[in-house]
C-alpha positions as CSV (number, residue, x, y, z in Angstrom):
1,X,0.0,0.0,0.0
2,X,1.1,3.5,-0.8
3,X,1.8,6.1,1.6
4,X,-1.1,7.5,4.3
5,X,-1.4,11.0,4.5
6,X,-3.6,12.6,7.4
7,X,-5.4,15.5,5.5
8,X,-7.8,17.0,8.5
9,X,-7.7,16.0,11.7
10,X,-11.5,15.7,12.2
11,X,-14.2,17.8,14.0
12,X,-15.0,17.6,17.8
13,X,-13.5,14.7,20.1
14,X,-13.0,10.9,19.9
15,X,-15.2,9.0,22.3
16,X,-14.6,4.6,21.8
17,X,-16.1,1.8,23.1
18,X,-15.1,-1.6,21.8
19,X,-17.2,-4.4,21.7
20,X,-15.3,-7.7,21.0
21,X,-16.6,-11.1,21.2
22,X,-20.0,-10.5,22.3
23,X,-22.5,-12.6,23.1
24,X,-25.6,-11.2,20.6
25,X,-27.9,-12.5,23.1
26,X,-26.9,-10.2,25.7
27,X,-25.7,-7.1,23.4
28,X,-28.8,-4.8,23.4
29,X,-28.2,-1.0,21.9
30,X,-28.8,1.6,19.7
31,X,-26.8,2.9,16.7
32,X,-27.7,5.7,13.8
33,X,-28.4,8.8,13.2
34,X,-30.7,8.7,10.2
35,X,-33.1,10.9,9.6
36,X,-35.3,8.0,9.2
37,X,-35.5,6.2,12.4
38,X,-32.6,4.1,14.7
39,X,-31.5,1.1,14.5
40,X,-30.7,-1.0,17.0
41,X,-29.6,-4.5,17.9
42,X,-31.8,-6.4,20.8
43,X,-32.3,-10.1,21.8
44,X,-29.9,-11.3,19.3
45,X,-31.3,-9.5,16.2
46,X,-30.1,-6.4,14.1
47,X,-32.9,-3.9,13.5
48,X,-31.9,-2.3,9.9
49,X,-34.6,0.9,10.5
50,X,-36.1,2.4,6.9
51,X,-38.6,4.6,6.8
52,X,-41.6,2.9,7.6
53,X,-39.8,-0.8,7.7
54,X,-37.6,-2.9,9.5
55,X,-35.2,-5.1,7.8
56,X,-33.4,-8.0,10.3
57,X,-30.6,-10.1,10.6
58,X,-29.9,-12.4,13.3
59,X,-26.5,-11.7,15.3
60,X,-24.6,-14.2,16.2
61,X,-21.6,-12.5,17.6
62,X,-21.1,-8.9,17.8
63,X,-17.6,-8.5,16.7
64,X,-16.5,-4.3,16.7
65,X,-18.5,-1.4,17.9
66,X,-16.8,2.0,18.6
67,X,-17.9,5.6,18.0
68,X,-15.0,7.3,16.5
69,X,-14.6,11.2,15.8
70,X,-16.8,11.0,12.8
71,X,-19.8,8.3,13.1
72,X,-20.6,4.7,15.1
73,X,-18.9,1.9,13.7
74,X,-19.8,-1.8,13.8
75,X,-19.0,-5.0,13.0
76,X,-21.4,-8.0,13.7
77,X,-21.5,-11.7,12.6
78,X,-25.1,-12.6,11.2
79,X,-26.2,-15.9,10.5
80,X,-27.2,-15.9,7.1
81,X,-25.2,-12.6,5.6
82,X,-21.6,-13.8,7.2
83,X,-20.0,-10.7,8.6
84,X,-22.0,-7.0,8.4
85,X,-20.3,-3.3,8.2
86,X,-22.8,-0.7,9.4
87,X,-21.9,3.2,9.8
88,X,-24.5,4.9,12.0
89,X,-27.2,2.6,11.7
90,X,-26.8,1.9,7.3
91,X,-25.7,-1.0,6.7
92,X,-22.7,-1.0,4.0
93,X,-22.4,-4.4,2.9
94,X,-21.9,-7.7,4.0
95,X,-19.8,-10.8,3.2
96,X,-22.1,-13.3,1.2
97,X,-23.2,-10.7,-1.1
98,X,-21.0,-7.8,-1.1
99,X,-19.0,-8.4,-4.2
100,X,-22.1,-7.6,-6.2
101,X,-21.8,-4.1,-5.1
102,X,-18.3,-3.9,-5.4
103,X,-18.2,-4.7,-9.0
104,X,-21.0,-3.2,-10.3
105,X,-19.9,0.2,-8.5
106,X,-16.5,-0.3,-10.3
107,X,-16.6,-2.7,-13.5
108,X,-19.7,-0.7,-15.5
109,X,-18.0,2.4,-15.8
110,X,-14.6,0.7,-16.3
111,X,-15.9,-1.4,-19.3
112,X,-17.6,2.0,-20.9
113,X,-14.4,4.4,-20.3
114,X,-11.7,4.1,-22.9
115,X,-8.4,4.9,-21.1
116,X,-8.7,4.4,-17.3
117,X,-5.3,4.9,-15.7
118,X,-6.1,7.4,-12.4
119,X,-9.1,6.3,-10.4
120,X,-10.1,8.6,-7.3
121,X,-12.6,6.4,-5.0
122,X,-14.5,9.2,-2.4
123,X,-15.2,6.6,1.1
124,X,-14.7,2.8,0.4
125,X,-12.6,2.2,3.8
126,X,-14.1,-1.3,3.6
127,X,-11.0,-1.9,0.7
128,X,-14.0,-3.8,-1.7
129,X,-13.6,-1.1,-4.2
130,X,-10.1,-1.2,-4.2
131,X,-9.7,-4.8,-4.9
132,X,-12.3,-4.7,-8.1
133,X,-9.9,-1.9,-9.4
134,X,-7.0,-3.9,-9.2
135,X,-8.3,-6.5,-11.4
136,X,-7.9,-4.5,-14.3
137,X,-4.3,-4.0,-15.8
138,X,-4.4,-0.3,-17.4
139,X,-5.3,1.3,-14.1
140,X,-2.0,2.9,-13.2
141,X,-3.5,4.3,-10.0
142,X,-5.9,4.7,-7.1
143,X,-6.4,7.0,-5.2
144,X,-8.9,6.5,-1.6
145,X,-9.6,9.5,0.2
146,X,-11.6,8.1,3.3
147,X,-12.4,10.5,6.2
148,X,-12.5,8.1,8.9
149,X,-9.4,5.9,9.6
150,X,-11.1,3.5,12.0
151,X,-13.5,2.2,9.2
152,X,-10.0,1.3,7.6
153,X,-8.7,-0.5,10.8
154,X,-12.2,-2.3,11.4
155,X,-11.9,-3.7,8.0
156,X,-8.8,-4.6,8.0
157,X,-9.1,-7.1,11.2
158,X,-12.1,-8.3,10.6
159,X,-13.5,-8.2,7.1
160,X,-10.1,-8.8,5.1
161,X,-11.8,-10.6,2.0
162,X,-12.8,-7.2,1.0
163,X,-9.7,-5.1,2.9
164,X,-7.1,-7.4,0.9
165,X,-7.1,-4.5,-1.4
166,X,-5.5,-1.9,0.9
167,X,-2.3,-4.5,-0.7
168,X,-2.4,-3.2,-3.5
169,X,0.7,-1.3,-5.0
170,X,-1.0,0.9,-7.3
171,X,-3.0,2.4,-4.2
172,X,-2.4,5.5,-1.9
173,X,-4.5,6.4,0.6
174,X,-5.5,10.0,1.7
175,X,-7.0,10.2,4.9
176,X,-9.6,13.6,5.2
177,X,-12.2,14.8,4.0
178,X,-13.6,13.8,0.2
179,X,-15.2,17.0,-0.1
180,X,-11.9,18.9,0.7
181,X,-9.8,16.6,-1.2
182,X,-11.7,16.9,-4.7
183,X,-11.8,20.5,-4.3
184,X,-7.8,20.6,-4.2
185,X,-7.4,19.0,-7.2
186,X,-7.8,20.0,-11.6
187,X,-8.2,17.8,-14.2
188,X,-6.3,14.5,-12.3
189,X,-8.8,11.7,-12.6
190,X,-10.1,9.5,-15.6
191,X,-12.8,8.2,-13.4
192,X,-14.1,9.3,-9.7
193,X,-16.1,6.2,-7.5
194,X,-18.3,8.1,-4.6
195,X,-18.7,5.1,-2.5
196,X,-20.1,6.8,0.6
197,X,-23.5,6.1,2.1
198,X,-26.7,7.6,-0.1
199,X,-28.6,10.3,1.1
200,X,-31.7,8.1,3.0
201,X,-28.7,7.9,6.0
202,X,-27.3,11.1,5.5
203,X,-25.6,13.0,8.3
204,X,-22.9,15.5,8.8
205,X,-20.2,13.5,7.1
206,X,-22.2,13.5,3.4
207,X,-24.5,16.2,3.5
208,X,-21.6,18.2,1.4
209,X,-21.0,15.3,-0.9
210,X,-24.6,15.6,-1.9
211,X,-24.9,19.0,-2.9
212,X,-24.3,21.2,-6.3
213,X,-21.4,22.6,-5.3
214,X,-19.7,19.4,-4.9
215,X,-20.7,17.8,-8.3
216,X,-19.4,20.8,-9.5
217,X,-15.8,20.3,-7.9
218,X,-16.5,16.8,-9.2
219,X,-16.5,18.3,-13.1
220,X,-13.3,20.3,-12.5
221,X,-11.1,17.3,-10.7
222,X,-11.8,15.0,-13.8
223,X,-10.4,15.0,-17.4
224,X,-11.6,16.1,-20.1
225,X,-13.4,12.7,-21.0
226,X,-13.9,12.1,-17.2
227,X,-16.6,9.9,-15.3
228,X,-18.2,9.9,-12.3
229,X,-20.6,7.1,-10.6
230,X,-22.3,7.6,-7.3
231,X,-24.6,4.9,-5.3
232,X,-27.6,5.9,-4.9
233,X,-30.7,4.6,-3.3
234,X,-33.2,2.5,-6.0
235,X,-35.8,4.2,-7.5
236,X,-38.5,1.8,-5.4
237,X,-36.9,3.8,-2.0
238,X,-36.6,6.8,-3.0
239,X,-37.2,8.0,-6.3
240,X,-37.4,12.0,-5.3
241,X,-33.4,11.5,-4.4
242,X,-32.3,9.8,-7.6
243,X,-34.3,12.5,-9.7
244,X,-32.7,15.4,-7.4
245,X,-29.3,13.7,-8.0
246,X,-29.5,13.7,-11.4
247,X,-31.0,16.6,-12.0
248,X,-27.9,18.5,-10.5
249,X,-25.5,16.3,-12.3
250,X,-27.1,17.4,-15.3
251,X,-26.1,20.7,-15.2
252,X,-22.4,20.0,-15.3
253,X,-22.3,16.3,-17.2
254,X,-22.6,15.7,-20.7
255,X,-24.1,12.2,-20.4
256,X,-26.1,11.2,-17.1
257,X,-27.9,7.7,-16.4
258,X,-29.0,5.7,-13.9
259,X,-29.1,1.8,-13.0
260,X,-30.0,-0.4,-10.8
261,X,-28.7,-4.3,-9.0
262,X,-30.0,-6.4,-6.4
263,X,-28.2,-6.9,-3.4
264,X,-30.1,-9.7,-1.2
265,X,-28.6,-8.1,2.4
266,X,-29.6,-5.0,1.4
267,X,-33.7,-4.3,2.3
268,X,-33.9,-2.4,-1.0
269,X,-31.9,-2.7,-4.7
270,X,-28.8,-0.7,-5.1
271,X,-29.2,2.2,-7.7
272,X,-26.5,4.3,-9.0
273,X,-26.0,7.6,-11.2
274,X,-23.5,7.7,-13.6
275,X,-21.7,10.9,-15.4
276,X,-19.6,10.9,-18.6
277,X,-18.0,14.7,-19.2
278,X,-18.1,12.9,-23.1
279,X,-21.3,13.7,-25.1
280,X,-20.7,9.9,-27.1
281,X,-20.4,8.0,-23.9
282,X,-22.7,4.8,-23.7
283,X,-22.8,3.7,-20.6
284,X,-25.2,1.1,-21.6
285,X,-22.9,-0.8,-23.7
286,X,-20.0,-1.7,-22.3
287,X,-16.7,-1.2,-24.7
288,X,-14.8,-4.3,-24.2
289,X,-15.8,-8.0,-22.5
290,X,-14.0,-8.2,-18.6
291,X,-12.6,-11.1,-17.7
292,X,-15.0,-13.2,-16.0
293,X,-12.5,-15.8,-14.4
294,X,-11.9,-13.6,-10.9
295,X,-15.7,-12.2,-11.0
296,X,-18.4,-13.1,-9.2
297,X,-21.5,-10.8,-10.1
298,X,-20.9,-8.8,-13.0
299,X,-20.6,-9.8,-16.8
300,X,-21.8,-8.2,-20.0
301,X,-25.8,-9.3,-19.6
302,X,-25.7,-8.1,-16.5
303,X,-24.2,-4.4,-17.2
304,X,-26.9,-4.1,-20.2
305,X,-29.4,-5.3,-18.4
306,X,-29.3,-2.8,-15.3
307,X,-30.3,0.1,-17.2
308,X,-33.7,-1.0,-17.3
309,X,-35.9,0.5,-14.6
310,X,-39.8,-0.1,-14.2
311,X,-41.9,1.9,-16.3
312,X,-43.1,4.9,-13.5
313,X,-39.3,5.8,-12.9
314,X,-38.5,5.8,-16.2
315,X,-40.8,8.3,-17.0
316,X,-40.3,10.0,-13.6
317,X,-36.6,10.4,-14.5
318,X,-37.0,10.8,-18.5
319,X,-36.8,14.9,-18.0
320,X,-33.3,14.2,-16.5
321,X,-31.7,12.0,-18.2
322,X,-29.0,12.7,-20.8
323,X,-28.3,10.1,-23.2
């Protein structure tokens, strides 16, 4: 791994408390800040809180929980889902399915860019990012710019089938904010990953990251032919957000789309909105096959075939898309 450089120290102080080994039957508390409810963990169950529903997975060992300077952070072993990440309540991914994420978030827009050699990924402390970039030979480099170290740390000890790609040479890792860090930088990246929790969870750490200003830093920090992908809730959760979203990438992205994959942990699909700063990007088609042998989610049916949303979205979102 490349160098670590501490870019902001953080806001307010660090208060921890470490959970390891604990029996799930006797952990009982309360985690999140979402605007739309708290969830919580009681009588051997994890309470995923929406808005309106609950979404459960039984514990079976609680394996991290500290509040750092920035948000709470566990780590839990389910029964079904293997290990879970959660940030303030959200869950971010777990074990038996997480590699659909990961590639989707990372092999769609590498099969539709011509020239990928400097990746900037905004979050991804959980190293799953990381380790789909890697798989692909022309990427000269990667850049993570994660705000909160201990995410890093957690993953490292105790999710390392995703953190494995914190080994990765090409890689150097920027610890600060990603707000901060885009604004510092002109015309550097071929293609920037926001892999940060969607607005439904939002709190102080992405409220930033999910406003106009920022997607217009966003414009400015890529290349000329420059792309951008963010995850984003699906359109059955919150369609208003993806519309919003899109709407304000509009404004500074030649092409803008939107699709869609199912991740069975998660209580909802997984959407994302992609950004091309080229007018003949097709983000529906990829450009060339991947190799499939080190994949587990993603091949060429699959990238074509997430682009099609039901009928009410698509004419929800037909004003802003940009095709």
């Amino acid at each position: 791994m490349g160098n670590i450089d501490v870019l902001d120290e953080g806001r307010g102080s660090e208060e921890s408390t470490i959970v390891n080994g604990r029996d799930a039957n006797q952990a009982t508390f309360i985690i999140g800040k979402m605007e739309t409810g708290r969830s919580f963990m009681k009588d051997g169950w994890y309470y995923d809180v929406w808005d309106g529903q609950v979404y459960c997975h039984k514990v079976e060992e609680v394996l991290f929980r500290k509040t750092t300077k920035y948000q709470e952070v566990l780590i839990f072993k389910s029964k079904n889902s293997g290990k879970l990440l959660v940030l303030d309540g959200d869950v971010q991914c777990a074990e038996k399915d997480e590699f659909g994420y990961q590639e989707m978030i990372a092999h769609v827009p590498m099969a539709c860019h011509p020239n990928p050699k400097k990746v900037l990924i905004v979050g991804g402390g959980d190293g799953g990012v990381i380790r789909e970039l890697s798989k692909h030979p022309e990427v000269e480099q990667i850049t993570l710019c994660e705000i909160d170290e201990e995410v890093i740390r957690a993953c490292k000890e105790f999710m390392p089938s995703m953190a494995k790609g914190f080994s990765s040479s090409k890689l150097t890792v920027h610890i600060g904010d990603g707000f901060q860090f885009v604004k510092q930088h002109q015309q550097a990246f071929d293609l920037i990953i926001n892999d940060i929790p969607d607005r439904t969870g939002a709190n102080d750490l992405t409220s930033q990251i999910y406003s106009r200003e920022y997607f217009g830093l966003l414009k400015a920090a890529l290349k000329p032919n420059g792309m951008f992908i963010s995850q984003e809730p699906s359109v059955w959760n919150d369609l208003k957000c993806v519309h919003t979203v899109m709407e304000m990438c509009s404004e500074f992205f030649s092409v803008v789309d939107y699709n869609m994959c199912m991740i069975p942990s998660f209580p909802d699909m997984q959407g994302f909105v992609m950004c091309s700063l080229d007018r003949n990007t097709n983000f529906r088609e990829p450009l060339r096959k991947l190799d499939a042998s080190d994949l587990k989610y993603y091949n060429s049916g699959i990238h074509r075939a997430s682009f099609a949303v039901p009928e009410f979205a698509r004419k929800e979102l037909q004003g802003v898309y940009k095709l």
